[in-house]
Every structure is written in structure tokens, then in C-alpha cells.
C-alpha positions in Angstrom: 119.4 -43.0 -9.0 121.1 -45.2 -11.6 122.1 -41.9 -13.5 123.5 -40.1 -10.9 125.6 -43.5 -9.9 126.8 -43.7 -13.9 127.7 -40.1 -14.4 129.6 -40.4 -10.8 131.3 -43.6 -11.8 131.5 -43.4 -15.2 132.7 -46.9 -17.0 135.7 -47.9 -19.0 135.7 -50.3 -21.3 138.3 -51.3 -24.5 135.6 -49.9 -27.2 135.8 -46.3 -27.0 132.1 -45.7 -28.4 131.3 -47.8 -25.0 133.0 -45.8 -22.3 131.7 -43.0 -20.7 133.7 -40.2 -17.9 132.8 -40.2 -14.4 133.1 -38.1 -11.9 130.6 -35.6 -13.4 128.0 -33.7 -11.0 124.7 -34.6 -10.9 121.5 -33.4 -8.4 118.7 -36.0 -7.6 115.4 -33.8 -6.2 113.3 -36.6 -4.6 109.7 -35.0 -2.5 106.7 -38.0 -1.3 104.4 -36.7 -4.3 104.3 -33.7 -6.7 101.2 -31.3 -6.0 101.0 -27.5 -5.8 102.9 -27.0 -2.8 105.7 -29.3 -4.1 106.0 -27.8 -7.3 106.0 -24.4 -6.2 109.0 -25.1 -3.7 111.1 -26.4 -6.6 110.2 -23.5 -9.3 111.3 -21.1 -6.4 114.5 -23.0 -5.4 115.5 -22.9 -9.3 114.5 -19.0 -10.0 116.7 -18.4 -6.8 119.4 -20.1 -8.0 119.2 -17.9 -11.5 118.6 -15.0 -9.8 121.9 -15.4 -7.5 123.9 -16.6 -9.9 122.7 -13.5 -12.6 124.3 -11.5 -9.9 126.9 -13.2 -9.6 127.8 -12.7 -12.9 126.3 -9.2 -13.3 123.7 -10.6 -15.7 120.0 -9.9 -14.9 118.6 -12.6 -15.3 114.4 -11.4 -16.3 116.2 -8.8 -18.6 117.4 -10.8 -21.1 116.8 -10.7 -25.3 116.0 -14.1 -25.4 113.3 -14.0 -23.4 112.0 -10.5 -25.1 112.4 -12.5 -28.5 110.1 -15.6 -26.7 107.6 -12.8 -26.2 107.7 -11.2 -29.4 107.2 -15.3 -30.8 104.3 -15.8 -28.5 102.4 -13.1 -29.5 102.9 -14.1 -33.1 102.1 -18.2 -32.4 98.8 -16.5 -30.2 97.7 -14.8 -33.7 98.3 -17.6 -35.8 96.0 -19.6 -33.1 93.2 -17.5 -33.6 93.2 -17.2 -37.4 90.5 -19.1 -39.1 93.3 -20.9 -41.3 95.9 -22.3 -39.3 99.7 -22.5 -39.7 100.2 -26.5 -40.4 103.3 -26.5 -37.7 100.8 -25.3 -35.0 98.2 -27.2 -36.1 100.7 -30.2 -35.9 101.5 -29.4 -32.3 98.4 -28.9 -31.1 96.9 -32.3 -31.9 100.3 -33.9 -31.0 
């Protein structure tokens, strides 16, 4: 809530490094608890949205080469997973 009040009201002060804009949009999603349900309801709200708004634009949205080139990375972190040596980054992440 205290976000959403700062980016709406911003704050001016004399040192520039200290002031911020307001007036800038902001959404606050609240639900009672996050289960199954919940979460479902708010993954579907936000692939609606991209969905409308790819058509809007005339951009389709689950046709995209960024998400191709996610794939094509996948498959290659999923190998370096199963290798008997592993890759030191995905080693790091893992255990992080």
C-alpha cells in the first residue's frame, strides 16, 4: 500500500537524488490467502490481459522468438542437469 501511495504521490524535495515523480499507475491485487484456486484466478487474469492486448497490437502473444529461444535454452540447461559433470553456473543455482 505504501508503494502504490508513493508512486501516486510522488515527493519533492531540494536534493534532486531525493525526489521522486508521482502520479505514476500502479495495481495492488489483495485475495484472504494464496492457494490453488487463488493463484490460478490471477495467472488467468494476467494471460488474458497478454492475450488481449497481443491482439490489440496484432502480436501473438504464445508465438513469439523469445519464448522459442527460452525453449531451445531449457532443453540445453535440462542436458547439462543430467550430465555426470555439471556446469558450475547450474550447479551454483541449484544449491542456491
Amino acid at each position: 500500500m505504501a508503494q502504490s501511495l508513493a508512486l501516486a504521490t510522488g515527493l519533492k524535495t531540494d536534493n534532486p537524488n531525493t525526489t521522486f515523480v508521482g502520479n505514476r499507475p500502479s495495481r495492488i491485487l489483495m485475495m484472504e490467502k494464496l492457494d490453488a484456486f487463488n493463484l490460478g484466478a490471477l495467472l488467468a487474469h494476467f494471460e488474458g490481459r497478454t492475450i488481449y492486448f497481443g491482439f490489440l497490437l496484432g502480436i501473438n502473444s504464445f508465438d513469439q522468438e523469445g519464448v522459442q529461444l527460452g525453449k531451445r535454452l531449457a532443453k540445453d540447461v535440462i542436458e547439462k542437469m543430467k550430465a555426470p559433470k555439471k556446469d558450475p553456473l547450474i550447479e551454483h543455482i541449484l544449491v542456491w
